[in-house]
N, C-alpha and C positions, 0 to 999 in steps of 0.2 A: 304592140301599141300600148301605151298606157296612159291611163285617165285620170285624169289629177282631178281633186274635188274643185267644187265654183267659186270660183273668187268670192272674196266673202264671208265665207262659210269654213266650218270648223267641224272637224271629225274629235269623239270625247274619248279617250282611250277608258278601260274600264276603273281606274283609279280615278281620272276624273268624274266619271259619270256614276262614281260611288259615290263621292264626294260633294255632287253636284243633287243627286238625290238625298244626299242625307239631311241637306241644307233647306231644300224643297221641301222636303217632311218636316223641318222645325217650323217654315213659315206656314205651313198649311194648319198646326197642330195651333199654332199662336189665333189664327182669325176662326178656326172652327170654334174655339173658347170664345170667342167674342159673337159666337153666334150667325155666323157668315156660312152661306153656303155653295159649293164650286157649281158652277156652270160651265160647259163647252160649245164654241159654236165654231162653224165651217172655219176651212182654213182660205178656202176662198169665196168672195162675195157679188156682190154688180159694183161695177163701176159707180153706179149709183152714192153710192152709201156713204162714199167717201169723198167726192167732190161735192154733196150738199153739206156736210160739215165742213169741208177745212177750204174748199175752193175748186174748180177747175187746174188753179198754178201747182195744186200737190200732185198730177198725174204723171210728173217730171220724175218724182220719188219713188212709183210704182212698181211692182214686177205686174203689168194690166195687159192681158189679151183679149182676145175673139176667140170665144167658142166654136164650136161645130155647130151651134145653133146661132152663131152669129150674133152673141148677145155679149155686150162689153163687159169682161169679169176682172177680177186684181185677186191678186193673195192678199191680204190683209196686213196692213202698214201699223194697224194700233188694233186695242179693241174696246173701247169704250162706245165707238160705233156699235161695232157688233152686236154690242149688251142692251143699247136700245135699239135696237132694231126688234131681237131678239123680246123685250119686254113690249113692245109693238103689237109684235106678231102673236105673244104667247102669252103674256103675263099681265096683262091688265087686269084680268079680275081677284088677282092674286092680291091677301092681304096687305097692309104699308103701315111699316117700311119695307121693301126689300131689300135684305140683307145679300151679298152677291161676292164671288171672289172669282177669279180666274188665274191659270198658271196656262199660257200659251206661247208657241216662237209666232213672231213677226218676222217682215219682208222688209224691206225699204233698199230700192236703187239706187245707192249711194255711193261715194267712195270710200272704200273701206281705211279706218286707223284707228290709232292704239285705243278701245273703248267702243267703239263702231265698228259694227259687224252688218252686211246683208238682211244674217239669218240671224235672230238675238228673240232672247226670248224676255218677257213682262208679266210681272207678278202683279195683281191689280183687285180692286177694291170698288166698289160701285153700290153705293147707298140709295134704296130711289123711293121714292113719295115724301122726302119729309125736308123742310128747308130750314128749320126749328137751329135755334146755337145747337141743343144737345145733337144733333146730326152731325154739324160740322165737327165739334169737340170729339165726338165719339171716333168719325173717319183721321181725324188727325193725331190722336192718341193710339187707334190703331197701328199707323203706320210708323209711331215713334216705337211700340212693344215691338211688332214687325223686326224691325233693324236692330234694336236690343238685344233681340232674342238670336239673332244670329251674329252679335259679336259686332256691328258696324258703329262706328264714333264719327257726329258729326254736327254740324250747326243747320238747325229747321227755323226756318222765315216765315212768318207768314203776311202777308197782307190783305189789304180789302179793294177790290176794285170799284166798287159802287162809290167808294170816296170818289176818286179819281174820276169818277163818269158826272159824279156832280158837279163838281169843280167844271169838267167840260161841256155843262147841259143845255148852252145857249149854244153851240157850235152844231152844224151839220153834222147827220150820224155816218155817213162817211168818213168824215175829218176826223172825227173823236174814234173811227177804226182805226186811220194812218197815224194816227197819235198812241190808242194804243199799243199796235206794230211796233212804232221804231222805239218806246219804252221799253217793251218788251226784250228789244234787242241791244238795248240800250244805248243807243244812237244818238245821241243829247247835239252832235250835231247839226245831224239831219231832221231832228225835233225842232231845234230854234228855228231854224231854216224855213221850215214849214210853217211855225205861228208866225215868222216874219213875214211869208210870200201871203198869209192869210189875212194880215193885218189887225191878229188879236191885241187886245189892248194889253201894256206893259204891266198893268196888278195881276192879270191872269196868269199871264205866263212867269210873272215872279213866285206865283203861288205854287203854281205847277212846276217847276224845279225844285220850289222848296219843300213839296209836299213827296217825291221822288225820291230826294236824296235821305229822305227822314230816315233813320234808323235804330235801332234799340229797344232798351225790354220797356220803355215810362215814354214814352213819346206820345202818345195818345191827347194828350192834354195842348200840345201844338198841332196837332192834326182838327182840331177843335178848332183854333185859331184862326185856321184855312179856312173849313167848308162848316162850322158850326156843330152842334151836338146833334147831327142826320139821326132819322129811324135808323139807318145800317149802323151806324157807331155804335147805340145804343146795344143793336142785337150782336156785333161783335165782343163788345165787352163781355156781355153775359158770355160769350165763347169762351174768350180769354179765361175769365173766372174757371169756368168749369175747367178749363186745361189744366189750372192751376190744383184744382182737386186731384186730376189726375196723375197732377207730376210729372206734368210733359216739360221740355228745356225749351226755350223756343227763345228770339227775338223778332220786331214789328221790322216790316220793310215794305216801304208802301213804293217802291219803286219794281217792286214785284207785278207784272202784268202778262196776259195773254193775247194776241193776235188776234185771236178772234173772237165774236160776240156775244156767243154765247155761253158762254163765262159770265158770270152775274154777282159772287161777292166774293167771299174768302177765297183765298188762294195762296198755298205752301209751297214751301221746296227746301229736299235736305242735300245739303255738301257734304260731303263724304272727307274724312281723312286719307290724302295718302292718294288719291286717284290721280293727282297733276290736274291738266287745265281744264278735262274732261271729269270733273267730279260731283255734278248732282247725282242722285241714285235715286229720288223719288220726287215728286209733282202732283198736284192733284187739289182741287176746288171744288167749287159750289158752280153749278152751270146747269143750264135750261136746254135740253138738246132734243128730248122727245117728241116733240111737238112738229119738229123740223122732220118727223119721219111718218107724222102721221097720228102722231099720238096726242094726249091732252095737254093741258101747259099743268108739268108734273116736275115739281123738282130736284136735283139729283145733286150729290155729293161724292166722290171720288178720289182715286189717285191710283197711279201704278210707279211698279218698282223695276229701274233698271238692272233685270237679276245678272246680267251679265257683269257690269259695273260692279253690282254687288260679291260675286265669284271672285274679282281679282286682289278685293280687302280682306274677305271673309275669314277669319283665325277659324273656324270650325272643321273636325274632319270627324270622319263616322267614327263611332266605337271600335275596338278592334272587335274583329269576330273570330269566336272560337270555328276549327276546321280539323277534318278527320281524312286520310288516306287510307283505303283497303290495300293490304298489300298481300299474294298470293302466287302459289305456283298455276301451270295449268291443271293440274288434277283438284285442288280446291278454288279455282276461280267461280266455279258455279254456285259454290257453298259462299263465296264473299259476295257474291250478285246480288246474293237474297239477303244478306248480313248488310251489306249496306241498303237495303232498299229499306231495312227497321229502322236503322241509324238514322236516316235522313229524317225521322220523323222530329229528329233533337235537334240537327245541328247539319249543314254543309257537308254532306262528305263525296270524297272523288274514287274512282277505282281504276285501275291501268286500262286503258283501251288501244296502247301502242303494243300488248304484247310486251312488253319491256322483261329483262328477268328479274330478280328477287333485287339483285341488289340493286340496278336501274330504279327499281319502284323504290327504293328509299332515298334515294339520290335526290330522286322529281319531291316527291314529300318534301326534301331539306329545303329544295329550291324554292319552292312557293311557300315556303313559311309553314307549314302545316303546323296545328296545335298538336293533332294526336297523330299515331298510327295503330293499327289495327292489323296484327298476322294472323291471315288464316294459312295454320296449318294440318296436316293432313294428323300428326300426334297429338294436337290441340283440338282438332274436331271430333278426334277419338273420345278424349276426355270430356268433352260437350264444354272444355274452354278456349279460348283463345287470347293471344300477345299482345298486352296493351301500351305502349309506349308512350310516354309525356314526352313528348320533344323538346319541351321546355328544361326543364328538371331533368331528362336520359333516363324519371326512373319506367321501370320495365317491369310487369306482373302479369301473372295467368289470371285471369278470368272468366267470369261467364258473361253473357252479353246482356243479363240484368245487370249485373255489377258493370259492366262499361257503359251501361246508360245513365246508371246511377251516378259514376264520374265525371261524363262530358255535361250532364245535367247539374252539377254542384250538390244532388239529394242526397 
């Protein structure tokens, strides 16, 4: 019988998962400079957590069971949940801002295609006590070194929701969620449709098309036009500015919106070069969500990165790494056991465990690339030397095993 993995889901052969780590390590090394620290939380949660943030209609998305305790549990579809729940539970009295990062796989029962995965993993960022521009500037310049730093090219948007919510602030807060749903998804059909069946007057809804479609780096000055020179405009500017210190690339796009509520101003997203139709790789605003779980009205800034999306762009691959084979008869294989167990303190090295003979063991060396090789022989242990071959180069000398530390080390 034989078991094929779950739909879905992806087995990393060791080149990728070199590969996939090495990439891991640049973006961990970029936010630890910036002062962020990793946190880890369960890989499954209650049901709870995740239907008071996004709805009931997201348990369709879930991989969500019953316990043995009979308590409604899900593997975890995002984690920005998680991260307030977690500062809920744990982190309230801890200084602010909290600087926070996370590298975890998510779940989502979905159907899988090219970019969409099951099991996919999100690189993510979560800023919490401080609602200040320098917060937002700071999360959204991160996320531009982020992608820099591993080689990704792409156009970052950002906009402001609170525009958009004033513009809609005489409307039921209902209406003004299904409004901003289908902008979100941008649905400009089923948008008219709506302010028609609603009976909003014809200046509002001409504002609000006109305020959606806006776009570009100088637009600001017609977004005035719309909804006036708001407190939020005011505190976006000062963002903007500061981005600009930072040397982020960005244009405005105020057709930019989230589903749900609690989402409160800015809000980004970067397109990726080169992905096709499925090309965001990162997302992330200013939103109000701890409160919702128990906590105080604490405000938080955000974003995570679709690392898988990010994998299929990425130019980066690990350094090559230097590698050492023992190569030996049976009568000095116990003298290489020990010789390689120094070596490894320098550098990767492998010894035969097939039994293989002399010249098998150089064969497997050519095959995996090996940098060096190392003979132990029984005339070479005599002389307290041994056979050191560049693989590279073919050249070949007697030495001692200072002197071949001294070479695979460059000292």
């Amino acid at each position: 019988m034989t078991v094929n993995r779950p739909r879905g889901t992806r087995d990393f052969l060791p080149a990728d998962t070199a590969r996939r780590r090495y990439v891991e390590s640049v973006m961990r090394n970029v936010v630890r400079n910036w002062g962020y620290s990793e946190i880890i939380t369960p890989t499954f949660e209650h049901l709870d957590l995740f239907t008071l943030k996004s709805g009931e209609g997201i348990i369709g998305e879930l991989y969500n069971f019953t316990d043995k305790g009979g308590r409604e549990m899900t593997l975890r579809p995002e984690l920005t949940a998680p991260v307030m729940r977690l500062y809920v539970n744990e982190l309230q009295p801890f200084p602010k801002p909290l600087k926070l990062f996370y590298f975890e796989n998510c779940f989502r029962y979905e159907r899988p295609q090219k970019g969409r995965f099951r099991e996919f993993w999100q690189f993510g960022v979560e800023l919490i006590g401080s609602g200040k521009p320098d917060s937002d500037a700071e999360v959204i310049a991160l996320a531009s070194a982020l992608l820099k730093a591993v080689g990704i090219k792409g156009d970052m948007k950002l906009g402001n929701l609170a525009v958009i919510r004033t513009l809609l602030k005489g409307l039921e807060p209902e209406i003004v969620s299904k409004v901003m749903r289908l902008v979100d998804k941008k649905e400009y059909a089923g948008l008219e449709a709506l302010l028609d069946e609603i009976g909003v007057e014809e200046q509002l809804k001409s504002d609000l098309f006109r305020l959606i479609h806006l776009e570009g780096r100088y637009i600001l000055p017609e977004v005035k036009e719309i909804v006036g020179n708001i407190p939020e405009l005011v505190s976006f500017e000062k963002t903007l500015k500061l981005l600009d210190a930072y040397g982020v690339n960005y244009s405005l796009d105020f057709g930019i919106a989230r589903g749900l509520d609690y989402y409160t101003g800015m809000v980004f997203e970067v397109y990726a070069e080169g992905l096709g139709a499925q090309k965001q790789v990162c997302g992330g605003g200013s939103y109000q969500l701890i409160q919702l779980f128990g906590g105080g009205d604490v405000p938080s800034t955000g974003f995570g990165i679709g690392f898988d999306r990010i994998m299929e762009i990425c130019p980066l691959v690990p350094p090559a790494q230097k590698s050492l084979v023992m190569v030996s008869k049976p009568d000095t294989h116990i003298e290489a056991v020990k010789i390689a167990n120094e070596l490894r303190k320098y550098l990767p090295v492998q010894i035969d465990l097939m039994e293989r003979n002399f010249k098998a063991q150089l064969t497997y060396a050519n095959t995996i690339n090996a940098s060096y090789v190392v003979i132990v022989g029984e005339k070479e242990l005599e002389a307290g030397k041994l056979t050191f071959r560049d693989m590279v180069s073919g050249e070949q000398e007697l030495l001692t095993l200072e002197e071949v530390i001294r070479k695979v080390t460059g000292q």
